[in-house]
KOLPA-467033 format. One record per residue: x, y, z of N, C-alpha, C in turn; residue number from 1; residue in one letter. Coordinates in steps of 0.1 Angstrom, whole numbers, plus 5000, padded with zeros to 4 digits. Example, Ala and Ser with C-alpha at 12.3 -4.5 7.8 and 13.67 -1.06 7.14 Angstrom:
% KOLPA-467033
<marmar <5132, 4943, 5078>, <5123, 4955, 5078>, <5132, 4967, 5078>, 1, A>,
<marmar <5128, 4978, 5071>, <5137, 4989, 5071>, <5129, 5000, 5079>, 2, S>,
% end
This chain:
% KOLPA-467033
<marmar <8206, 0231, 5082>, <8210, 0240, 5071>, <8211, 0254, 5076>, 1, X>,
<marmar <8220, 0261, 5071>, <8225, 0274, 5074>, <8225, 0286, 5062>, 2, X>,
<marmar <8225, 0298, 5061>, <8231, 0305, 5052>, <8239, 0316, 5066>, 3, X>,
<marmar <8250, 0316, 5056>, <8262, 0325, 5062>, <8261, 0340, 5051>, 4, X>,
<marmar <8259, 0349, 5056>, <8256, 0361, 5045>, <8273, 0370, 5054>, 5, X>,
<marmar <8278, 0376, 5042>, <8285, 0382, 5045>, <8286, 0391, 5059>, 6, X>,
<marmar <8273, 0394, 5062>, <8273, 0403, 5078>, <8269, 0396, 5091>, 7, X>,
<marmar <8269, 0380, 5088>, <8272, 0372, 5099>, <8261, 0365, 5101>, 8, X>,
<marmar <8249, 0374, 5096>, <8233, 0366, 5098>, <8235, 0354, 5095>, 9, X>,
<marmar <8226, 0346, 5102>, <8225, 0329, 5100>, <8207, 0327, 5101>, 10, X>,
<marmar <8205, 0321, 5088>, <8183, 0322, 5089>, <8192, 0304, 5090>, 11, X>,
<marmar <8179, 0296, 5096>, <8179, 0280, 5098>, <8172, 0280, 5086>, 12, X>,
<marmar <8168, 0265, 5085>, <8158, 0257, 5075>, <8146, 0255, 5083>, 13, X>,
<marmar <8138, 0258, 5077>, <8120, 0259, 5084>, <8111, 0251, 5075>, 14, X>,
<marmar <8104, 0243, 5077>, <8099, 0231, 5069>, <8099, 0237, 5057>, 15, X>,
<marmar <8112, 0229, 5049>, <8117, 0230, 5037>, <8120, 0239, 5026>, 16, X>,
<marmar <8117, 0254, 5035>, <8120, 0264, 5027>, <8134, 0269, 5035>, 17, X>,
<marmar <8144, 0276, 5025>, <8149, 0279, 5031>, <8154, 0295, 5022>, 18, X>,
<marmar <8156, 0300, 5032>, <8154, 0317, 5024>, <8168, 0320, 5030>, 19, X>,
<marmar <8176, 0331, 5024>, <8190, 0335, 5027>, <8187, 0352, 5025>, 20, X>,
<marmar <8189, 0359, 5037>, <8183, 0372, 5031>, <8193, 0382, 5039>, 21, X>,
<marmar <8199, 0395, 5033>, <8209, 0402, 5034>, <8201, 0418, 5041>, 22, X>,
<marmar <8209, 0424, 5053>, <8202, 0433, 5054>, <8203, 0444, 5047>, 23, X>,
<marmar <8200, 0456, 5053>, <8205, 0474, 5043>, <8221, 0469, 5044>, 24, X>,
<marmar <8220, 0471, 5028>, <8237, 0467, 5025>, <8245, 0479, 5015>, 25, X>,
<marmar <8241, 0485, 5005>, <8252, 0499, 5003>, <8244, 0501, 4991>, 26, X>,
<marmar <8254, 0511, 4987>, <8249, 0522, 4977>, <8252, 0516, 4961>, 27, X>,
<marmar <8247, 0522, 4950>, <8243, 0514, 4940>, <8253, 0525, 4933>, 28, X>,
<marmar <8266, 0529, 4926>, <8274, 0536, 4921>, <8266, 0545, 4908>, 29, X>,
<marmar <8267, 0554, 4909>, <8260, 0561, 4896>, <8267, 0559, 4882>, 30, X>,
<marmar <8262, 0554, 4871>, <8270, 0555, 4861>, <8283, 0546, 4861>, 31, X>,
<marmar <8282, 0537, 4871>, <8294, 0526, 4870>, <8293, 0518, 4858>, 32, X>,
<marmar <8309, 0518, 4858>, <8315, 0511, 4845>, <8315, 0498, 4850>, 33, X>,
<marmar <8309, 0492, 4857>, <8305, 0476, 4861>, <8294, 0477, 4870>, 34, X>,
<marmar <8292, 0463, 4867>, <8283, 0459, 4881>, <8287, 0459, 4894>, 35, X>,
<marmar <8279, 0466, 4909>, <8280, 0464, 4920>, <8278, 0451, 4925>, 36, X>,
<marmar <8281, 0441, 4930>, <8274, 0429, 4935>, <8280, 0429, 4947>, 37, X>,
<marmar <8264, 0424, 4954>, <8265, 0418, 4967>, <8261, 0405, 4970>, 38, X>,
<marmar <8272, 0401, 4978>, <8269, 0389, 4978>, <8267, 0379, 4991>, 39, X>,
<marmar <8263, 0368, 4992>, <8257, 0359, 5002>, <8265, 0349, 4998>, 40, X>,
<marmar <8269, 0338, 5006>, <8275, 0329, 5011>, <8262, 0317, 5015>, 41, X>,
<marmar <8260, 0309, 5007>, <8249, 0297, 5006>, <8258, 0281, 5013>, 42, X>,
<marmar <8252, 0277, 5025>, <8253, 0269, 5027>, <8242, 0253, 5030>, 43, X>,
<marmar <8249, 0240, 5028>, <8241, 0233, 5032>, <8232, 0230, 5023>, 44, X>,
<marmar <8230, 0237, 5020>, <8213, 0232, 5003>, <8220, 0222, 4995>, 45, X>,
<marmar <8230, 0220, 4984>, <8238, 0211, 4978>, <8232, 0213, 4961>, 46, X>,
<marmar <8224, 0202, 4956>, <8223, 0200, 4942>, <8209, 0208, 4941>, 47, X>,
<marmar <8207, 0218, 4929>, <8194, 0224, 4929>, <8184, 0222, 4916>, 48, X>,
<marmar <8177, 0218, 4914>, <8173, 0213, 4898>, <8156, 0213, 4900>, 49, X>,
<marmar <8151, 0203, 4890>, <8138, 0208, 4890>, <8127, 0201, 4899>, 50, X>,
<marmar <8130, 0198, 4909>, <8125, 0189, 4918>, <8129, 0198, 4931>, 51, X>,
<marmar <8138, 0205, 4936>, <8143, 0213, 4947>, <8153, 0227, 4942>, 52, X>,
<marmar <8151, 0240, 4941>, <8161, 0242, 4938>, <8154, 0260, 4939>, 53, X>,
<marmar <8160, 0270, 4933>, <8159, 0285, 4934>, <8142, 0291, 4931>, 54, X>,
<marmar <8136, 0294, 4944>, <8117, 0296, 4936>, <8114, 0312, 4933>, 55, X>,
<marmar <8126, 0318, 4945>, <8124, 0334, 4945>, <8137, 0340, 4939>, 56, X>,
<marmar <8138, 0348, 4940>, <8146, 0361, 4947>, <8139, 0372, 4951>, 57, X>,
<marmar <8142, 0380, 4957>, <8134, 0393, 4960>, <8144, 0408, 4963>, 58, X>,
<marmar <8138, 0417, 4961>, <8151, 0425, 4960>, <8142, 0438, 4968>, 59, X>,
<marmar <8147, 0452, 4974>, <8141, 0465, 4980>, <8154, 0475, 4974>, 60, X>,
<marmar <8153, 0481, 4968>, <8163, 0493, 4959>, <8156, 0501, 4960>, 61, X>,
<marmar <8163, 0517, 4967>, <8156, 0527, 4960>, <8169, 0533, 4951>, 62, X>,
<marmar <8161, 0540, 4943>, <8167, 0545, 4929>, <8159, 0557, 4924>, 63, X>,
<marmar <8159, 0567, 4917>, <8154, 0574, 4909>, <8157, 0571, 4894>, 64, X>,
<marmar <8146, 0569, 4886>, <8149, 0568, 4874>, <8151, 0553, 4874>, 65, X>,
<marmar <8143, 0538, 4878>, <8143, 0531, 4874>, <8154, 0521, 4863>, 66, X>,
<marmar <8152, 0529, 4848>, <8153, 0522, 4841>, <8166, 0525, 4837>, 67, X>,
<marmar <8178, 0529, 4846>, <8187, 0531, 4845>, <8199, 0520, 4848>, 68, X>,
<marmar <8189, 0513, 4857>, <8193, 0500, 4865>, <8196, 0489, 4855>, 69, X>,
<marmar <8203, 0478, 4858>, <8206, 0462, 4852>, <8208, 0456, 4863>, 70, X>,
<marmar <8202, 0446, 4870>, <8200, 0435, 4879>, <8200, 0426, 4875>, 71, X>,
<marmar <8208, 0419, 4882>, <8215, 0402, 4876>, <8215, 0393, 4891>, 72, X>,
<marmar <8213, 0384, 4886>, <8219, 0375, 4899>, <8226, 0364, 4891>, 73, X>,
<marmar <8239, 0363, 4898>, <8250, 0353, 4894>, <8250, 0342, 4910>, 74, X>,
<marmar <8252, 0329, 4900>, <8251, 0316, 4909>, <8263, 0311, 4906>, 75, X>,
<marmar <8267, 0303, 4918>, <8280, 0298, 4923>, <8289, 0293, 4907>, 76, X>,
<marmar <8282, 0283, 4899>, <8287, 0281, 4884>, <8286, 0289, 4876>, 77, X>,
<marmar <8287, 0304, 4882>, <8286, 0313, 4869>, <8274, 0317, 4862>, 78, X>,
<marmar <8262, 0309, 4861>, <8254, 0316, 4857>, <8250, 0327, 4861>, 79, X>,
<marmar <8247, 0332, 4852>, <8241, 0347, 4848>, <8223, 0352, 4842>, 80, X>,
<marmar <8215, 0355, 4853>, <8201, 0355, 4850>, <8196, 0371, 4851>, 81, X>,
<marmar <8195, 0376, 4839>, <8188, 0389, 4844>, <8180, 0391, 4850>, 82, X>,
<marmar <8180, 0398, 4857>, <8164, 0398, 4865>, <8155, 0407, 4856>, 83, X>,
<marmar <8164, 0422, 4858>, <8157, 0436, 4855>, <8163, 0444, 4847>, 84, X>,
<marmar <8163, 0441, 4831>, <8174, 0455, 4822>, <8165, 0468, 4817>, 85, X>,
<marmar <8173, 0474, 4825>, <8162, 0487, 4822>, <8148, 0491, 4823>, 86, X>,
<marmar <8137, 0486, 4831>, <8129, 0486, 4829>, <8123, 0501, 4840>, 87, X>,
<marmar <8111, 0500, 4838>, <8106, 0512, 4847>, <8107, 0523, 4844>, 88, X>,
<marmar <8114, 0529, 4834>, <8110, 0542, 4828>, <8122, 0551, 4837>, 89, X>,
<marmar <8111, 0564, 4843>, <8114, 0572, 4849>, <8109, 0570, 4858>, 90, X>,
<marmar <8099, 0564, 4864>, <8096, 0556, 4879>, <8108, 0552, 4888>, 91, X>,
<marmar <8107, 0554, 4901>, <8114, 0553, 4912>, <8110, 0539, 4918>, 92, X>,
<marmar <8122, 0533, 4925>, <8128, 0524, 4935>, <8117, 0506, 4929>, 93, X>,
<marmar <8126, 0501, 4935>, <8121, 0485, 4935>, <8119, 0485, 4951>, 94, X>,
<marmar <8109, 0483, 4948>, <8098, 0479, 4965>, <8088, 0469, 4969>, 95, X>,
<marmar <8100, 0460, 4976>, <8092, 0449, 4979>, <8094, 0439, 4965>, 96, X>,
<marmar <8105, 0435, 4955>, <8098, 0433, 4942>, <8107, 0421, 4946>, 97, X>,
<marmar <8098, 0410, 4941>, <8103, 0395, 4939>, <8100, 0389, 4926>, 98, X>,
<marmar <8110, 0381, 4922>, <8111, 0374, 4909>, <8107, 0360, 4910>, 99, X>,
<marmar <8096, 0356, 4904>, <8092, 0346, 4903>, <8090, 0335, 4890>, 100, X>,
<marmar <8090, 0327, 4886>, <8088, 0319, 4873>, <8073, 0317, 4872>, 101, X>,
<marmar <8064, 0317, 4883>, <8051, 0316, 4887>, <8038, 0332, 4887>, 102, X>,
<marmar <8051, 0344, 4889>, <8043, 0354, 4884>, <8035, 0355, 4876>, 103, X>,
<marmar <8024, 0363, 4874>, <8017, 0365, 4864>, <8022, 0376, 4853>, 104, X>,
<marmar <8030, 0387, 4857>, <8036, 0399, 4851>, <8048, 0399, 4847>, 105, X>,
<marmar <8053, 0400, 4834>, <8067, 0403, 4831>, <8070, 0413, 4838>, 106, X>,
<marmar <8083, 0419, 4843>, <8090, 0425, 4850>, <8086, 0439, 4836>, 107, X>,
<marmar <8090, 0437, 4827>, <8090, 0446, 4814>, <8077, 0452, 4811>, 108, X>,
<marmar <8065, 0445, 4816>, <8053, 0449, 4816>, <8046, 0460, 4828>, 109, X>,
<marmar <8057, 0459, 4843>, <8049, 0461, 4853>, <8055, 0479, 4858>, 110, X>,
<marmar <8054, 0484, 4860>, <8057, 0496, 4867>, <8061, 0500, 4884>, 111, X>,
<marmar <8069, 0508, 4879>, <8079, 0512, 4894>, <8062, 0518, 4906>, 112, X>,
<marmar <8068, 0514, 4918>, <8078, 0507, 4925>, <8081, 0493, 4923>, 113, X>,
<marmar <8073, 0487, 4917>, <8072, 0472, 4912>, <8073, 0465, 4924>, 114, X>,
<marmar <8062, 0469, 4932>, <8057, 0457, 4944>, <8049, 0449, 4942>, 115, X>,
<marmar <8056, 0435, 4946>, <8047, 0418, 4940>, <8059, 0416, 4931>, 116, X>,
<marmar <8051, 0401, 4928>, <8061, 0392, 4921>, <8059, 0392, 4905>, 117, X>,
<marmar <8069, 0394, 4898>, <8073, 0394, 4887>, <8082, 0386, 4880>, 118, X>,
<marmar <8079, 0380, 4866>, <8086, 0376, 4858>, <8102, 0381, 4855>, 119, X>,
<marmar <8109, 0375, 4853>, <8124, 0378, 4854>, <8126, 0385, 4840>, 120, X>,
<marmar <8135, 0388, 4831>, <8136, 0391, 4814>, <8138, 0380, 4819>, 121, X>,
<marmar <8146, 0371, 4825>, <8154, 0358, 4817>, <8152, 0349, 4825>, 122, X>,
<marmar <8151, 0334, 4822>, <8142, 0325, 4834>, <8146, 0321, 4840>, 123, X>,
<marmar <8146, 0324, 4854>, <8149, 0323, 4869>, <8155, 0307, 4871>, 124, X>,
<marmar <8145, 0296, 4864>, <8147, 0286, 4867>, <8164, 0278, 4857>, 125, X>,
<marmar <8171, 0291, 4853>, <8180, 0284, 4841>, <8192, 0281, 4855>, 126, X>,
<marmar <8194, 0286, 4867>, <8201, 0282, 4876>, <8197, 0268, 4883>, 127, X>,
<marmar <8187, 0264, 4881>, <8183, 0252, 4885>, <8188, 0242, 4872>, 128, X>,
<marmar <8199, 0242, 4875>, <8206, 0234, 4865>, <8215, 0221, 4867>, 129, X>,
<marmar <8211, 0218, 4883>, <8222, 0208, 4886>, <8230, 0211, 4892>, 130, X>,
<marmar <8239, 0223, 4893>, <8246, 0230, 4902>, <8246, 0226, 4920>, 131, X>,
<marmar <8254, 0226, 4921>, <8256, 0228, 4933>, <8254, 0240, 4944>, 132, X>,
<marmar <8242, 0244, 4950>, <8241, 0256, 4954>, <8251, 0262, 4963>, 133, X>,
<marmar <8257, 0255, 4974>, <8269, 0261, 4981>, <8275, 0267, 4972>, 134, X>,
<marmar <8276, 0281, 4979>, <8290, 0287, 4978>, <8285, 0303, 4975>, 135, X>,
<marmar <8286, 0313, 4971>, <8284, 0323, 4966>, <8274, 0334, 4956>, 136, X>,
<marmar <8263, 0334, 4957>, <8255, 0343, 4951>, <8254, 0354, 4952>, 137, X>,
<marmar <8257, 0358, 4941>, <8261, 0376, 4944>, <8243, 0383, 4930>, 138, X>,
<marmar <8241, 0395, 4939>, <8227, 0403, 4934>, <8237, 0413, 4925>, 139, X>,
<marmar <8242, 0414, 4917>, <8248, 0424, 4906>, <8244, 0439, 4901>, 140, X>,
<marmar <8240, 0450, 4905>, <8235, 0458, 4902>, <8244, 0470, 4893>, 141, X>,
<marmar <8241, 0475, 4883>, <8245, 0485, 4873>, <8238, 0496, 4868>, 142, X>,
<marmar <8241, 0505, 4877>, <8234, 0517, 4871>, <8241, 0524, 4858>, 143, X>,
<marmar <8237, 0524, 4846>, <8242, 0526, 4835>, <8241, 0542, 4826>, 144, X>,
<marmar <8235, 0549, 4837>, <8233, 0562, 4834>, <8235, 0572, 4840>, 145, X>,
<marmar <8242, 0584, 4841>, <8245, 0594, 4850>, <8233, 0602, 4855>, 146, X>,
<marmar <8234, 0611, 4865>, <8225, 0615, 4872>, <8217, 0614, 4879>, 147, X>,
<marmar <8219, 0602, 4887>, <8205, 0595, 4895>, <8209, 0580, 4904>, 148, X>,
<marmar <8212, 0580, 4916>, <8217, 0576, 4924>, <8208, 0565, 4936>, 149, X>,
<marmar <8211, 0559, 4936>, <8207, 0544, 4945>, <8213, 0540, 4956>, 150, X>,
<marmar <8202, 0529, 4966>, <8209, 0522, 4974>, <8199, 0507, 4971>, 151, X>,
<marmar <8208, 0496, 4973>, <8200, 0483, 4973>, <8201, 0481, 4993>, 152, X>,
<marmar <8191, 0481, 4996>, <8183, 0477, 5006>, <8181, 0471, 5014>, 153, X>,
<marmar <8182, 0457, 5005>, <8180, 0446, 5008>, <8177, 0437, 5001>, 154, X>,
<marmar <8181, 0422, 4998>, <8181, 0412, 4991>, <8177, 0399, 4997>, 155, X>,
<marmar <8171, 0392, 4992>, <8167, 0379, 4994>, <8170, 0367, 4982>, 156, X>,
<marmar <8172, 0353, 4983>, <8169, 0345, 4977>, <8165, 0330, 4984>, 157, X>,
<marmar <8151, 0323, 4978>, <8146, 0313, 4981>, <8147, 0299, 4977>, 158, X>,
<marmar <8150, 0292, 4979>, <8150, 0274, 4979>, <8140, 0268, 4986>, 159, X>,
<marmar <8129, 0261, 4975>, <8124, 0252, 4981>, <8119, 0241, 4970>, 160, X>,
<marmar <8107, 0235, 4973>, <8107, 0221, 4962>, <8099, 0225, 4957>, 161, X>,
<marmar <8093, 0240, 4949>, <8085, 0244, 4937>, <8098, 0256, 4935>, 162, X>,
<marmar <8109, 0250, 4928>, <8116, 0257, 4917>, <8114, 0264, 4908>, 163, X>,
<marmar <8118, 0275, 4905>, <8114, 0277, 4888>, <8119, 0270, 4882>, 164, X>,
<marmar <8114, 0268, 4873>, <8113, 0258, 4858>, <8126, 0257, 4848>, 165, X>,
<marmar <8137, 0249, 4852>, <8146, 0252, 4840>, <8140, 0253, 4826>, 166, X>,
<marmar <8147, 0261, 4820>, <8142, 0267, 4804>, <8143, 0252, 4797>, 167, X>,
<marmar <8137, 0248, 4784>, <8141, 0239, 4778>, <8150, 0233, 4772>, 168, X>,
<marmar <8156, 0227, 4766>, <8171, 0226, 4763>, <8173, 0232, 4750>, 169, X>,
<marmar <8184, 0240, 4743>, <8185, 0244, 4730>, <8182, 0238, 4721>, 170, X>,
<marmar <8178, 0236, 4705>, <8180, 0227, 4697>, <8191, 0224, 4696>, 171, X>,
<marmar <8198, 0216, 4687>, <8214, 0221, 4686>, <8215, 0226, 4670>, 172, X>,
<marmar <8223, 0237, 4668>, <8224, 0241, 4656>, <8227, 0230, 4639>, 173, X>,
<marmar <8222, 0232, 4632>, <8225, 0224, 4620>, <8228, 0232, 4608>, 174, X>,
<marmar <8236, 0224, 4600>, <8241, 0235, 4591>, <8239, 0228, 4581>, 175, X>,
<marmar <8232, 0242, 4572>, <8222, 0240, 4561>, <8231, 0243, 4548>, 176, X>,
<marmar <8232, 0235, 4539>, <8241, 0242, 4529>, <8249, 0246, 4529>, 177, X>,
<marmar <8259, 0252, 4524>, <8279, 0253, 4524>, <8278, 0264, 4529>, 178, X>,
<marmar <8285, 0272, 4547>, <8290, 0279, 4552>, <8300, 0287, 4546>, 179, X>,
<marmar <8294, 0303, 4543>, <8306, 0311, 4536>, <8313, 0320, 4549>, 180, X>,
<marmar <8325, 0321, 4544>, <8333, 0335, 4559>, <8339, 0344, 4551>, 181, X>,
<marmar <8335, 0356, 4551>, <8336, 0370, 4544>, <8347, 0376, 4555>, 182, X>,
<marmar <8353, 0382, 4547>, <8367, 0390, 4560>, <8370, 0402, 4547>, 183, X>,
<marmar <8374, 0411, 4551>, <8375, 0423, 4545>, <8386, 0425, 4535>, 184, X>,
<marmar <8395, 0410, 4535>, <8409, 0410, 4532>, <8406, 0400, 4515>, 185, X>,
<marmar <8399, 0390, 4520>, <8394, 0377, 4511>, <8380, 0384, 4508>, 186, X>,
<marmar <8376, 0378, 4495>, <8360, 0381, 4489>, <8350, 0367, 4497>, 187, X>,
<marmar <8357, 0357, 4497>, <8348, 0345, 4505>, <8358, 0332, 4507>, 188, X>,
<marmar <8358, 0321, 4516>, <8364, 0313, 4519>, <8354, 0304, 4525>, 189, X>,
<marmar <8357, 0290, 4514>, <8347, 0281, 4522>, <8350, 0275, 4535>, 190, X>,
<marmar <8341, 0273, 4542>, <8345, 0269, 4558>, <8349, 0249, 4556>, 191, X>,
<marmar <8361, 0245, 4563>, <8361, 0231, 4563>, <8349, 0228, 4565>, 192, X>,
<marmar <8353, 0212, 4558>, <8337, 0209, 4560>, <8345, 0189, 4569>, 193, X>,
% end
């Protein structure tokens, strides 16, 4: 097993962990009207779920001003898992800071530099979904506020057989009594039923 990271690094598989990690990679845009992502190239690992599948990520950003940040990591099917929205105040840089399902700390609870492992806002384990891990993971960063400028540093992500925990399944919605739809044109319209 391989990972191919965009700057050619190649880490092997080492009794059953396998980590894919990016070196100093660029600047974080001030006040960008989107997310920056960088991204890795995952090879070789295949189906990821709750038996083998995503345990870490880990991230090194410096930044001023913290909570100006939104950190995401997107998996090859599109999922979308926040790591970090806004947190950290007016506190500087993410150092050393990894996301765990096993942390003891919400990410929301802990304070900049935020070194050690932390709770994600959103649960790390919802990419352990059956997916297919080949192919592309990109670390998404958005600094959403003017005046205060970044670089991401460096990035990591881990696979091994203590996953985080996919979230539980939704209920499925049920509908209670007759559905009204209000529109500015009509006073009400009942919904088919």
């Amino acid at each position: 097993f391989f990972f191919q990271a965009e700057d050619g690094i190649r880490d092997d598989l080492v009794t059953g962990v396998q980590t894919c990690a990016l070196p100093i990679w660029g600047a974080i845009p001030d006040n960008g009207a989107t997310p920056t992502c960088f991204n890795i190239s995952v090879s070789g690992v295949g189906t990821i779920n709750s038996t083998y599948g995503v345990a870490t990520v880990c991230l090194d950003i410096t930044h001023t001003w913290d909570s100006d940040l939104e950190i995401a990591i997107h998996a090859p099917d599109g999922t979308i898992i926040m790591l970090s929205a806004q947190n950290g105040g007016s506190g500087d840089n993410f150092t050393g800071t990894c996301f765990s399902s096993t942390a003891l700390t919400s990410i929301g609870s802990g304070t900049a530099p935020f070194t050690g492992s932390y709770i994600p806002d959103e649960p790390l384990g919802a990419v352990n979904n059956g997916q297919n891990a080949n192919g592309v993971w990109s670390l998404c960063i958005q600094d959403i506020l003017g005046g205060y400028t970044g670089t991401l540093n460096s990035w990591s992500i881990t696979f091994n057989n203590t996953p985080a925990t996919p979230p539980p399944p939704q209920p499925p919605c049920i509908e209670i009594g007759r559905a009204h739809v209000w529109t500015p044109v009509t006073r009400s319209s009942r919904m088919p039923s």
